[in-house]
C-alpha positions, -999 to 999 in steps of 0.1 A, spaced: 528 352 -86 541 363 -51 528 399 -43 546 420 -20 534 439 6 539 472 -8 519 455 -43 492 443 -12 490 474 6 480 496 -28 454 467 -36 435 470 -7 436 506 -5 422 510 -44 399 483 -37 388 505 -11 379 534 -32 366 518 -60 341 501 -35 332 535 -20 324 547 -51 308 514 -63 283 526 -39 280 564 -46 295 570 -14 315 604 -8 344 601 13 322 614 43 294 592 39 321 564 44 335 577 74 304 585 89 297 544 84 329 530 97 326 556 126 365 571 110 372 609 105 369 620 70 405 628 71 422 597 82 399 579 52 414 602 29 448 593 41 443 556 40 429 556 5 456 581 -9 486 559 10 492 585 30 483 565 64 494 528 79 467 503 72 460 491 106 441 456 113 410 473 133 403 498 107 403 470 74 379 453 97 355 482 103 362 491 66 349 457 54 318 456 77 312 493 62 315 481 29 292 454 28 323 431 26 342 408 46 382 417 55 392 385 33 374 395 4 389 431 10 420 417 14 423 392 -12 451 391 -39 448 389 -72 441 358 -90 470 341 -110 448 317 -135 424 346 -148 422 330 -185 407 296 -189 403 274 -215 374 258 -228 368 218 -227 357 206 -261 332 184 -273 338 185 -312 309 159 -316 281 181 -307 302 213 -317 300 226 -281 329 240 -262 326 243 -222 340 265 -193 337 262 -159 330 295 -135 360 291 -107 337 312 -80 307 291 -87 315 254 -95 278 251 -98 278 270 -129 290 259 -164 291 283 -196 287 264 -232 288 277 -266 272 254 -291 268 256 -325 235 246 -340 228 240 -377 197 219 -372 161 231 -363 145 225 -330 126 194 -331 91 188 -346 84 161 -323 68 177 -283 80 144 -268 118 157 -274 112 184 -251 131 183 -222 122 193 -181 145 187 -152 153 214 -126 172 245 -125 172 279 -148 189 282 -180 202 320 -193 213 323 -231 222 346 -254 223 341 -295 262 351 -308 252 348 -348 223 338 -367 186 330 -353 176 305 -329 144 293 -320 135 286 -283 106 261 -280 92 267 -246 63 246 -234 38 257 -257 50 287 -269 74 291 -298 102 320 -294 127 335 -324 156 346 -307 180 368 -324 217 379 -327 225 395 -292 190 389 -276 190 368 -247 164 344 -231 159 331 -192 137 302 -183 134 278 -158 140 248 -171 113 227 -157 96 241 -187 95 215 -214 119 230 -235 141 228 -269 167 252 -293 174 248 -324 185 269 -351 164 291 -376 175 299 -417 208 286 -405 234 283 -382 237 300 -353 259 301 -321 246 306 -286 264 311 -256 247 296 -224 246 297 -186 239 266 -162 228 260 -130 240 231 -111 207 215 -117 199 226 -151 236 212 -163 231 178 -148 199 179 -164 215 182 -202 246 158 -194 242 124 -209 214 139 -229 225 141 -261 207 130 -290 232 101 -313 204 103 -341 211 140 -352 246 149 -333 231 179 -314 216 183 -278 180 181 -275 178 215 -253 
C-alpha cells in the first residue's frame, strides 16, 4: 500500500503527539528539549506548520527515537498466520521485529511427566500464560499450578516440564532464540506432546 505524502505527513505529526504524551510531556516540556518554541510545536503537531528535515531530526533525538522510526510508514502485512503442527496440537507465529522470538499455543491433555530425567535445560527464558484449564509447571524441584490467565517466567536452564492438570488446557508461550532451539527436535514420539 503506497502512502502519499499528505497520508505521510499526518503520520509523523500524530506519531509525534502520541509520543509526547507517551511520555507525560506537555507541549512545553517538549520544546524546551528539542530547543523549539512552544508555538512552532504546536503548529507542527496540529498541521499548521511545514515539516522541515532539521526539526524531524531534533524531534527524534528529543523523543528518545531515531528519524526512521519516526518516520516510518505503516506496515502492510499486520496479520499473520500461524504455522501448524497438528501432531503435537501446537500452532506457531513468528514476531516480524524480533526474528529471535517465536510465539506457540499448545494444547496439552496429558500430565507433566513423573519421570525427573524428562526434564529439560538448554539456554534462554521462557514467558507463558495458561488460556483454559490448569497447567502444571515442573521447575527444578519445585512444582507450580498455574491457572487460567496467570502467567509464569523462568529461565530455562532450569530443568523444566508442563503438562496439564484435571484436563486440558491451552497455553500460549514466548521464546527466545535460545530457548526455541532448545525445544525444536525435542518432541517426545512416545506420548505426542513436547516434553517442556
Amino acid at each position: 500500500m503506497e502512502q502519499s505524502n499528505g497520508e505521510l505527513d499526518s503520520l509523523v505529526r500524530k506519531r509525534i503527539r502520541a509520543l509526547r504524551v507517551a511520555q507525560g510531556w506537555s507541549l512545553e516540556d517538549l520544546a524546551g528539549r528539542a530547543r523549539l518554541s512552544q508555538s512552532t510545536l504546536s503548529r507542527i503537531e496540529n498541521g499548521q506548520r511545514r515539516l522541515a528535515l532539521d526539526q524531524l531530526v531534533t524531534l527524534a533525538r528529543a523523543l528518545n527515537t531515531s528519524l526512521d522510526q519516526l518516520v516510518e510508514t505503516a506496515a502492510d502485512d499486520v496479520v499473520s498466520n500461524p504455522t501448524l503442527d497438528s501432531a503435537h496440537g501446537v500452532m506457531r507465529w513468528s514476531v516480524r521485529a524480533d526474528p529471535g522470538v517465536t510465539v506457540v499455543r499448545h494444547r496439552m491433555v496429558d500430565p507433566p511427566p513423573d519421570n525427573p530425567a524428562r526434564l529439560r535445560a538448554h539456554p534462554g527464558r521462557e514467558w507463558l500464560v495458561v488460556l483454559s484449564g490448569t497447567a502444571v509447571l515442573l521447575l527444578g524441584n519445585r512444582r507450580f499450578r498455574v491457572e487460567a490467565n496467570q502467567a509464569a517466567e523462568f529461565p530455562t536452564m532450569l530443568p523444566h516440564a508442563i503438562g496439564a492438570e484435571g484436563g486440558p488446557c491451552d497455553v500460549l508461550g514466548i521464546f527466545d532464540r535460545d530457548a526455541r532451539r532448545g525445544h525444536q527436535g525435542r518432541e517426545d514420539t512416545r506420548s505426542g506432546r513436547s516434553p517442556r
